[in-house]
KELO-501005 format. One record per residue (C-alpha): residue in one letter; x, y, z. Coordinates in pm, whole numbers, padded with zeros to 5 digits. Example, Ala and Ser with C-alpha at 12.3 -4.5 7.8 and 13.67 -1.06 7.14 Angstrom:
BEGIN
{type:A	c1:01230	c2:-00450	c3:00780} $
{type:S	c1:01367	c2:-00106	c3:00714} $
! end
This chain:
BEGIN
{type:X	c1:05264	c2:20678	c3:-00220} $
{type:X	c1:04918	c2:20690	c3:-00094} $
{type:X	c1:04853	c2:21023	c3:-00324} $
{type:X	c1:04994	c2:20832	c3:-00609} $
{type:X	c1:04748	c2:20557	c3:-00572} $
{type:X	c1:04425	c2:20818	c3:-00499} $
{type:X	c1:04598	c2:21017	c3:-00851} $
{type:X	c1:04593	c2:20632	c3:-01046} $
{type:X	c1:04225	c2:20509	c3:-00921} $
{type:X	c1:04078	c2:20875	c3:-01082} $
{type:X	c1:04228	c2:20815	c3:-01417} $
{type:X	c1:04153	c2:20386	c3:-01407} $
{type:X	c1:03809	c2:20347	c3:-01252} $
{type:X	c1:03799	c2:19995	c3:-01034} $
{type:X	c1:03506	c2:19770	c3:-01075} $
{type:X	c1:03258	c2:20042	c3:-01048} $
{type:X	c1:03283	c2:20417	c3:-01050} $
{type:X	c1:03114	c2:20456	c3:-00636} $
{type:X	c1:03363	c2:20187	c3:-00468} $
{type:X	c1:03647	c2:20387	c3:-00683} $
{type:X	c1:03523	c2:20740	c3:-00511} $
{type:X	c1:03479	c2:20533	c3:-00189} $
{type:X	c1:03815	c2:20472	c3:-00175} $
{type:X	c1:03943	c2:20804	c3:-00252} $
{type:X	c1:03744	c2:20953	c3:-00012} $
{type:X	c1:03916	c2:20715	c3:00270} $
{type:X	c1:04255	c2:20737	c3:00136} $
{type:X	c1:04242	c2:21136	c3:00157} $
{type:X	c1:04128	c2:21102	c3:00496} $
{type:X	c1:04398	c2:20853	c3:00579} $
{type:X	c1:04626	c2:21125	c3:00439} $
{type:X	c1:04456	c2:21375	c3:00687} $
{type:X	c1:04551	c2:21158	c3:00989} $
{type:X	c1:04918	c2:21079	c3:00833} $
{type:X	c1:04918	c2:21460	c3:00863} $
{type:X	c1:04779	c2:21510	c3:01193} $
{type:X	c1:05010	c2:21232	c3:01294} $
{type:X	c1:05352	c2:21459	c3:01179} $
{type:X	c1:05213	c2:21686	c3:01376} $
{type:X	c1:05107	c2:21534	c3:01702} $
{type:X	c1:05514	c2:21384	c3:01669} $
{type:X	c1:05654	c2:21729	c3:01629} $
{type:X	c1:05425	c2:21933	c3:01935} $
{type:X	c1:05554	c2:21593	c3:02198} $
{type:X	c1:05908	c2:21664	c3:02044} $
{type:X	c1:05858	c2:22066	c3:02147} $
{type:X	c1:05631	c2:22018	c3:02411} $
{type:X	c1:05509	c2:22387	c3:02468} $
{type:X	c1:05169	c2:22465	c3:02688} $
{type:X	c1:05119	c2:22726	c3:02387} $
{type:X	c1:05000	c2:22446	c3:02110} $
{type:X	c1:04765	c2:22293	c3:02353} $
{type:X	c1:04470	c2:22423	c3:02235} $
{type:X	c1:04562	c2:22335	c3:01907} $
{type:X	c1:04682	c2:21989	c3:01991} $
{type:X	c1:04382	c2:21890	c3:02157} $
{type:X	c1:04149	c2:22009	c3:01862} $
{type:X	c1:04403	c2:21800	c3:01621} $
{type:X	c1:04365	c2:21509	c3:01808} $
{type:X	c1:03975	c2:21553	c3:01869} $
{type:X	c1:03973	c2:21560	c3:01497} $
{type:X	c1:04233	c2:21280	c3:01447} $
{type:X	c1:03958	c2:21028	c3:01716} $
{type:X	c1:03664	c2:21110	c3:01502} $
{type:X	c1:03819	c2:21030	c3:01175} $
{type:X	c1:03925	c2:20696	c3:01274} $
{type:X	c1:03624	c2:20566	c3:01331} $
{type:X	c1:03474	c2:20745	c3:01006} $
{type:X	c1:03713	c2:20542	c3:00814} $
{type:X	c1:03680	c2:20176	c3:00941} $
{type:X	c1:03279	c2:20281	c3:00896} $
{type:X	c1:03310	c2:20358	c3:00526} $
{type:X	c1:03565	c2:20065	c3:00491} $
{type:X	c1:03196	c2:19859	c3:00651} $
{type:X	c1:02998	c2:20019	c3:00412} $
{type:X	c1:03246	c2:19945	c3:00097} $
{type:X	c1:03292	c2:19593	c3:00150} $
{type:X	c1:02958	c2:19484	c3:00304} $
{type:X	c1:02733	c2:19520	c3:00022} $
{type:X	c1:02486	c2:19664	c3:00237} $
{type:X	c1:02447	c2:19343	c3:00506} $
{type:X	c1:02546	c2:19604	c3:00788} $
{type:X	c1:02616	c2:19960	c3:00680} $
{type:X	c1:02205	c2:19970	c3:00564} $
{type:X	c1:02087	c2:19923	c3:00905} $
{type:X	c1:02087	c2:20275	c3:01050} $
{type:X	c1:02134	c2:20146	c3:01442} $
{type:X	c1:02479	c2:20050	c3:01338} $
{type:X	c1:02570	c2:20456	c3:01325} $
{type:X	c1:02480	c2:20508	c3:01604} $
{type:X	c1:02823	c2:20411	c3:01811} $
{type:X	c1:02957	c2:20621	c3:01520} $
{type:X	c1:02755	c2:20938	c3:01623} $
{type:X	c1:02799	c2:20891	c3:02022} $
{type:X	c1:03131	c2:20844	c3:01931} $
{type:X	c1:03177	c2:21207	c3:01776} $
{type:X	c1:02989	c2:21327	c3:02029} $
{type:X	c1:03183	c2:21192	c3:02338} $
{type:X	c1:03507	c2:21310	c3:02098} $
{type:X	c1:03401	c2:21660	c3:02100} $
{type:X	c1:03283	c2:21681	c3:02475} $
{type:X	c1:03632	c2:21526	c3:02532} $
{type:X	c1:03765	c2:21863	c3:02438} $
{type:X	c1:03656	c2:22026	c3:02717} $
{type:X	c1:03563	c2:21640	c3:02977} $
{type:X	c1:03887	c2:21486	c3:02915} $
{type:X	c1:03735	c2:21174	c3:02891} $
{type:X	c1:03909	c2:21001	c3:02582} $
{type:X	c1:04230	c2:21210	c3:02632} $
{type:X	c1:04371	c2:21535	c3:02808} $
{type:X	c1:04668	c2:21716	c3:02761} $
{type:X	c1:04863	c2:21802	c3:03074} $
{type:X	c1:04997	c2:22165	c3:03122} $
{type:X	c1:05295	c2:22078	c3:02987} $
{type:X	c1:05168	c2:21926	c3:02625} $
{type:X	c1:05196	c2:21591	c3:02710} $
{type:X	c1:04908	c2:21345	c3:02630} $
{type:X	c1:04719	c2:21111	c3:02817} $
{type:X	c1:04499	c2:20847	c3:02783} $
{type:X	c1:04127	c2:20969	c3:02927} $
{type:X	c1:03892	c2:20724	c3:03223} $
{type:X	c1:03689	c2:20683	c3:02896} $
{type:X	c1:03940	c2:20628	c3:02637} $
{type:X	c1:03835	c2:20259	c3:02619} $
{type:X	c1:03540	c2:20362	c3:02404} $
{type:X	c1:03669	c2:20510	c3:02177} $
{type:X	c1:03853	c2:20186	c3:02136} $
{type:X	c1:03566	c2:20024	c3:02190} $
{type:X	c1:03340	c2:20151	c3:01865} $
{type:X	c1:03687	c2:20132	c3:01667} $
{type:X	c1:03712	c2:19776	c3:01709} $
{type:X	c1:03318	c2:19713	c3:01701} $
{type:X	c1:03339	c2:19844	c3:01284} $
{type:X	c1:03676	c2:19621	c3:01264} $
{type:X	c1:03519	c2:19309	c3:01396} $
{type:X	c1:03234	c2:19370	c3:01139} $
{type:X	c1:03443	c2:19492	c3:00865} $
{type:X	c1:03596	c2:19113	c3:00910} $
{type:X	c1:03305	c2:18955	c3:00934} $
{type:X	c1:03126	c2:19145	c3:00610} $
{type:X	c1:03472	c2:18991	c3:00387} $
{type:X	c1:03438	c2:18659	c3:00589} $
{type:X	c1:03007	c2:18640	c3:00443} $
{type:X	c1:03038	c2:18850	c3:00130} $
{type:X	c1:03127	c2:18519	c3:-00061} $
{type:X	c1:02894	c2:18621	c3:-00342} $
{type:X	c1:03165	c2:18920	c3:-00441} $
{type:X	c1:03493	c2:18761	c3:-00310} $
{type:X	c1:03591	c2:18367	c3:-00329} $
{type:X	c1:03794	c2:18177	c3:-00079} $
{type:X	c1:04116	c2:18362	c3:-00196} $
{type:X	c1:04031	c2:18682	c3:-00219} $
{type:X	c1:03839	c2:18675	c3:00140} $
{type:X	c1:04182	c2:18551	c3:00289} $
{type:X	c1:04409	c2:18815	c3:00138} $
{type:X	c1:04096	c2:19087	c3:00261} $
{type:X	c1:04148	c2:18946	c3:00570} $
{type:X	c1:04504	c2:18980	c3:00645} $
{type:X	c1:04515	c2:19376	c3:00446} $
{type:X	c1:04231	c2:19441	c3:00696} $
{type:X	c1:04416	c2:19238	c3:01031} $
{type:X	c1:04716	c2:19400	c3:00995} $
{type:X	c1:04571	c2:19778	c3:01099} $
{type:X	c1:04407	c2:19602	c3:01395} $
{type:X	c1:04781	c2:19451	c3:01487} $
{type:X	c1:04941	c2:19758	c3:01484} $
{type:X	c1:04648	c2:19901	c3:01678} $
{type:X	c1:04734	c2:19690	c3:01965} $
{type:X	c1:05093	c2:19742	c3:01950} $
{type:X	c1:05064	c2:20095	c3:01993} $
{type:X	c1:04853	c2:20088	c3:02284} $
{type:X	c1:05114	c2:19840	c3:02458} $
{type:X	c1:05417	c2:20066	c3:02299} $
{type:X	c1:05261	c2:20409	c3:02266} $
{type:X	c1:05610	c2:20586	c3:02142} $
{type:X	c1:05583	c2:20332	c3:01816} $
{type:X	c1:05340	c2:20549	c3:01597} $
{type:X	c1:05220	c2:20285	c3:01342} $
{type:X	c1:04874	c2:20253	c3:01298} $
{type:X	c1:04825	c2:20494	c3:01024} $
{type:X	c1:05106	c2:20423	c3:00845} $
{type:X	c1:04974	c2:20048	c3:00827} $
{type:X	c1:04611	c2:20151	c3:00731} $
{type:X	c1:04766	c2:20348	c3:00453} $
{type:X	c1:04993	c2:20058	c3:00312} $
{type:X	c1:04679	c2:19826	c3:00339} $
{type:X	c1:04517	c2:20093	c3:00160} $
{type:X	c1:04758	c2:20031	c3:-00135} $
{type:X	c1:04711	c2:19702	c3:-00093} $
{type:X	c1:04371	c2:19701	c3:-00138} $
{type:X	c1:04383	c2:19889	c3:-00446} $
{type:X	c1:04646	c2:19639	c3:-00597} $
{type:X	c1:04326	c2:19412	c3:-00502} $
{type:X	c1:04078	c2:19603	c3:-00605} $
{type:X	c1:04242	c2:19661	c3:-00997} $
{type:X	c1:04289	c2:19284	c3:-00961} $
{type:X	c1:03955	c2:19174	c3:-00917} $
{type:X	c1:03813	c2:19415	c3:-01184} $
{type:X	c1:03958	c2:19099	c3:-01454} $
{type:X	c1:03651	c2:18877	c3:-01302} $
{type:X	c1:03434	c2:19173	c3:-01446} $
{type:X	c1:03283	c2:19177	c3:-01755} $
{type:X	c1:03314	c2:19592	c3:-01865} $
{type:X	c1:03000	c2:19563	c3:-02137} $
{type:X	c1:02708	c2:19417	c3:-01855} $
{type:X	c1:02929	c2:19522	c3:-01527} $
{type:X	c1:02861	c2:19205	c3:-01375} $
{type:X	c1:03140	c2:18893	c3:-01307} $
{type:X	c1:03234	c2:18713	c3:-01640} $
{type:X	c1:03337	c2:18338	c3:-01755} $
{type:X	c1:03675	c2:18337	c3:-01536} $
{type:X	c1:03498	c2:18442	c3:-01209} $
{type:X	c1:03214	c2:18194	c3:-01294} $
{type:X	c1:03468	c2:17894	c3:-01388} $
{type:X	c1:03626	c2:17943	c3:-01092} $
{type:X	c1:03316	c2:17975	c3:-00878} $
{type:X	c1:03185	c2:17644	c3:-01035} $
{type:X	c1:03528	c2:17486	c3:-00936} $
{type:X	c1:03466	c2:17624	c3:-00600} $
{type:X	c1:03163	c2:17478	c3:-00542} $
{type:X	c1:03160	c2:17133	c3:-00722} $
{type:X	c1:03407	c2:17038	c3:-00419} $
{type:X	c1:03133	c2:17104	c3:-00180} $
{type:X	c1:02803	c2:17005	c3:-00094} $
{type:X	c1:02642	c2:17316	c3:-00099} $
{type:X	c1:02239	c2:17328	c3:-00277} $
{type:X	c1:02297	c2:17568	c3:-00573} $
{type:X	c1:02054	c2:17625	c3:-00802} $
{type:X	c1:02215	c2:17723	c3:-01149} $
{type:X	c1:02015	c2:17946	c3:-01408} $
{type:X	c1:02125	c2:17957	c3:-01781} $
{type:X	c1:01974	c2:18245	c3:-01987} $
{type:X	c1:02004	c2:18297	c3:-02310} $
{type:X	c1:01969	c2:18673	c3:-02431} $
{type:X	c1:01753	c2:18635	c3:-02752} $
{type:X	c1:01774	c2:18846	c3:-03094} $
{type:X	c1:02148	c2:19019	c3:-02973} $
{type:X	c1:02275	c2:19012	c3:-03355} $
{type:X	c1:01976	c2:19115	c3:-03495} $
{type:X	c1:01994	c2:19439	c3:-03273} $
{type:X	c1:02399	c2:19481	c3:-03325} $
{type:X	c1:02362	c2:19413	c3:-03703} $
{type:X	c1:01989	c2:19684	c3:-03752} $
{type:X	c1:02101	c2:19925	c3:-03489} $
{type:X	c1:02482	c2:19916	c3:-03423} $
{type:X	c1:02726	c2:19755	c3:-03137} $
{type:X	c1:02676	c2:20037	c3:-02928} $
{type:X	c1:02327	c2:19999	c3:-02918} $
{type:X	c1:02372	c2:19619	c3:-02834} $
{type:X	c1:02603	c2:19712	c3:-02557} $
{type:X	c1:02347	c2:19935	c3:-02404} $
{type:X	c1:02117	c2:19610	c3:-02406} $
{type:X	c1:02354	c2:19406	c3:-02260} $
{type:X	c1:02412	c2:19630	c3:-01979} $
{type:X	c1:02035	c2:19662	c3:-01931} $
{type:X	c1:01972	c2:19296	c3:-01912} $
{type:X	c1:02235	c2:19241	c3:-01659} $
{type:X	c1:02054	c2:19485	c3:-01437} $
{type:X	c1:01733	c2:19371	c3:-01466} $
{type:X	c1:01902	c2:19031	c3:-01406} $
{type:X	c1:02085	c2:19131	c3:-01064} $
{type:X	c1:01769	c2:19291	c3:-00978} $
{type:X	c1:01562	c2:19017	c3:-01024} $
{type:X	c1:01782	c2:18763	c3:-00821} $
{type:X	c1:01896	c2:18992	c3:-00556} $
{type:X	c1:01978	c2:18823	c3:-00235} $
{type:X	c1:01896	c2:18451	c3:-00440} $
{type:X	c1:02198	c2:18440	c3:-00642} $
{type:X	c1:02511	c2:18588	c3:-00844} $
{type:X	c1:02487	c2:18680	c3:-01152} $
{type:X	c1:02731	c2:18629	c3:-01443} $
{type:X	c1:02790	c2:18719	c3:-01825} $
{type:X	c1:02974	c2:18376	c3:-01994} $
{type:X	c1:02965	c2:18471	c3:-02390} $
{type:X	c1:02838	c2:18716	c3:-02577} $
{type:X	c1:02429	c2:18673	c3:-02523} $
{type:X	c1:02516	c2:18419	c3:-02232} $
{type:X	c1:02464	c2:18449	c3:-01870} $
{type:X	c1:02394	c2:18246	c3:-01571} $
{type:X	c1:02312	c2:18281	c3:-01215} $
{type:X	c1:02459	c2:18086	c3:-00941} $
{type:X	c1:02221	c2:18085	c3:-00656} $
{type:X	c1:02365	c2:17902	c3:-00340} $
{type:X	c1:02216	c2:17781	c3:-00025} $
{type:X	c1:01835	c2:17882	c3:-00260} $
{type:X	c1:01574	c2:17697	c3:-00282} $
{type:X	c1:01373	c2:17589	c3:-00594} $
{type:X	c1:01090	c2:17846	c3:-00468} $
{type:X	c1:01315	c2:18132	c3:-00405} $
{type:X	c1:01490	c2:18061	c3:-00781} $
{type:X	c1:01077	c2:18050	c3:-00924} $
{type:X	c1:01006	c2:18385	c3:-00707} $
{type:X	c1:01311	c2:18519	c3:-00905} $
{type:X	c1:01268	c2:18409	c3:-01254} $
{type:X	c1:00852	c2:18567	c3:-01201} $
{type:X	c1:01024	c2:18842	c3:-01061} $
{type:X	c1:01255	c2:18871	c3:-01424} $
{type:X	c1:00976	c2:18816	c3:-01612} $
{type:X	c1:00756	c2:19080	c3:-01436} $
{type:X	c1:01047	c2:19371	c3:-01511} $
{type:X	c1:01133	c2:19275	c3:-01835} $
{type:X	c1:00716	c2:19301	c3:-01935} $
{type:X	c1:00717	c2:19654	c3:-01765} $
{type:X	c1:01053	c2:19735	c3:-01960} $
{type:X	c1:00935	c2:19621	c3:-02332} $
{type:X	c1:00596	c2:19821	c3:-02241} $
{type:X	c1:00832	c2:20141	c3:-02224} $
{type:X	c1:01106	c2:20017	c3:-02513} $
{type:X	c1:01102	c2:19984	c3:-02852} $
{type:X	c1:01401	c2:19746	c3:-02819} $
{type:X	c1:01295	c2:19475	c3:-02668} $
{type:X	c1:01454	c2:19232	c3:-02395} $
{type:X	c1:01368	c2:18881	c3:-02400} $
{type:X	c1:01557	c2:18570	c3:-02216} $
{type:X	c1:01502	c2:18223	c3:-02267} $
{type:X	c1:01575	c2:18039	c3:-01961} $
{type:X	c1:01651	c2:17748	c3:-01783} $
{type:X	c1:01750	c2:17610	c3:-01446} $
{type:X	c1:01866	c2:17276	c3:-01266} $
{type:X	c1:01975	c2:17184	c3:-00895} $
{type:X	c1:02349	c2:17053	c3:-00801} $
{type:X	c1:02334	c2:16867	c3:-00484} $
{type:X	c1:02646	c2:16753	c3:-00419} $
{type:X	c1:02614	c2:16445	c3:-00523} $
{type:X	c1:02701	c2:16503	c3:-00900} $
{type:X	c1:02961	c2:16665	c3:-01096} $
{type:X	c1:02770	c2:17048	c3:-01110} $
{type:X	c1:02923	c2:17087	c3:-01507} $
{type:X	c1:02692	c2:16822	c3:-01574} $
{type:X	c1:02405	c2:17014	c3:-01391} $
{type:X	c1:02502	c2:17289	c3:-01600} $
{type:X	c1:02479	c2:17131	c3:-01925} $
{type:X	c1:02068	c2:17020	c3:-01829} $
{type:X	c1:01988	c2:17410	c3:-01739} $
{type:X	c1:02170	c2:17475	c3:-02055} $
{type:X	c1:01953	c2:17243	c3:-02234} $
{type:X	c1:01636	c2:17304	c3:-02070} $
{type:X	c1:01696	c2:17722	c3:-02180} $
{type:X	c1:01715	c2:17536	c3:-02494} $
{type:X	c1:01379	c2:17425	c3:-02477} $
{type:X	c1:01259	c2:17734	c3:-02320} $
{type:X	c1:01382	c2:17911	c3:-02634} $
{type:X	c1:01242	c2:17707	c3:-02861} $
{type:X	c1:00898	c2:17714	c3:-02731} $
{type:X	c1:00947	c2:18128	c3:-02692} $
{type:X	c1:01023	c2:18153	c3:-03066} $
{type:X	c1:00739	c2:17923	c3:-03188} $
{type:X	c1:00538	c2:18140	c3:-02979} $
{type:X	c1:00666	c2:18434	c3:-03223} $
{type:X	c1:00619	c2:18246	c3:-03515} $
{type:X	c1:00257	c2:18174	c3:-03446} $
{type:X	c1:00177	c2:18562	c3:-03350} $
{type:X	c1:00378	c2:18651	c3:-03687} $
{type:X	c1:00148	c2:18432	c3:-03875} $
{type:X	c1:-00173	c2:18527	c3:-03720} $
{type:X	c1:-00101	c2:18910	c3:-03781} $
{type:X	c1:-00036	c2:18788	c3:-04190} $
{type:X	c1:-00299	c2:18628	c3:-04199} $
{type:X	c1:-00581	c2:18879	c3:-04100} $
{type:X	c1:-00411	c2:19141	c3:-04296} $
! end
């Protein structure tokens, strides 16, 4: 089942093409440890002292690959809050390093004379480090609330809790061999998710679209949370689609949105709600941090119209919910404040256009 799901994600790429290859690459090496897991069942069923060597170098390889997995699992769900900070290898590296040594130390496991394995004095660090990535694996969903909202962070949760339960089982029950047959069903589970969630993604600009920002809006106007809310209007769209084609126009879109997410990285989310519409939810910012960001747009779009015939303008504007209104209503003043701020932009043009008639 699991190959069937690594066979689907390779012809239907989810969300984005480097969380899709992400997954494969953990769901082939889940498939490794189902593997190694046959095996290790069938040398205890025969136990013979002439597949030692080979069991201990399957289960050496089996140790380091479990921790590998949880770390990538860190590093695809994180969005770069833990897996970025290089310290947090290194239980990752000691770990492959004690696992090796262990071949010859017997400190995470040894295998008696007559095949039969055993727990190692060390064997609680390898335990250790697995549940150290887990813990923050649970805590990356639990924060990551600018890619996942309340429901999708509890069904995360319980895909992810449910490796971690049959981890402890298996310690207290050692004949029941389930943990890798659970990680690979959450695996499929997390693709089911993961093809889900791509319908809160716009495909054009890559970034979330009306539905995910509705819903976010919904979210958050039964809070009290400070969210400063950006509407940006992307200026001269039809002119480009109807002088230089759709595909050109799509190319722009995409652009913008990048520059956008750029531009309010770590202040807010950004979202594509029509066809030249976007906005940008920043929560728990403050009005400097939303200024810093909008200077921030303005300084890559200059540097990207220098470089580009095509040029990318927004109008913007932005307003504060508090809490203590109804944040559609917030909305609607950014909304008209862009309004304003595209107004002024194009009697800005209008002047230039007349001043370049007029000295010609």
């Amino acid at each position: 089942m699991l190959g069937f799901t690594i066979i689907l994600s390779q012809r239907n790429f989810v969300i984005d093409r480097h969380k899709t290859k992400v997954f494969i690459i953990v769901s082939f090496l889940t498939i490794v440890l189902l593997i190694i897991e046959i095996i290790e069942y069938y040398l205890i069923s025969v136990r013979s002292a002439e597949y030692i060597i080979l069991y201990k170098l399957l289960m050496v390889l089996a140790f380091i690959l479990t921790n590998i997995i949880v770390y990538i699992l860190l590093s695809l769900n994180d969005s770069g809050r833990f897996s970025k900070n290089i310290f947090l290898a290194i239980p990752l590296i000691i770990n492959i390093i004690i696992n090796i040594a262990t071949y010859w130390t017997s400190w995470i496991f040894y295998i008696d004379p007559q095949g039969q394995y055993h727990r190692g004095d060390y064997f609680f660090v390898q335990l250790s480090i697995n549940m150290f990535y887990y813990i923050l694996l649970i805590i990356a969903i639990f924060i990551n609330d600018d890619d996942y909202d309340s429901d999708d962070i509890k069904f995360l949760s319980s895909i992810f809790i449910l490796p971690v339960i049959a981890i402890i089982i298996q310690i207290n029950y050692p004949k029941y061999y389930l943990i890798w047959v659970t990680v690979a069903f959450s695996l499929m589970l997390y693709y089911i998710f993961l093809r889900e969630l791509q319908f809160k993604y716009d495909l054009t600009s890559g970034i979330k679209n009306r539905r995910a920002f509705t819903n976010k809006m919904l979210q958050l106007n039964k809070g009290n949370k400070n969210t400063g809310i950006v509407v940006l209007d992307l200026n001269d769209l039809k002119k480009i689609n109807d002088s230089k084609g759709h595909d050109k126009g799509d190319e722009i879109i995409h652009k913008s949105a990048e520059i956008l997410q750029e531009s309010f990285e770590n202040v807010g989310t950004a979202y594509r709600i029509g066809g030249d519409e976007f906005t940008v939810l920043c929560v728990n910012s403050s009005e400097e941090q939303v200024e810093a960001a909008l200077m921030k747009l303005v300084k890559l779009l200059e540097e990207y119209n220098n470089k580009n015939d095509l040029k990318i303008v927004f109008a913007y504007g932005y307003d504060f919910y508090t809490g203590n209104e109804d944040i559609f209503e917030v909305f609607e003043i950014a909304d008209k404040k862009m309004y304003e701020h595209k107004a002024k932009i194009k009697g800005c043009y209008r002047r230039r256009r007349v001043d370049k008639l007029s000295k010609e």
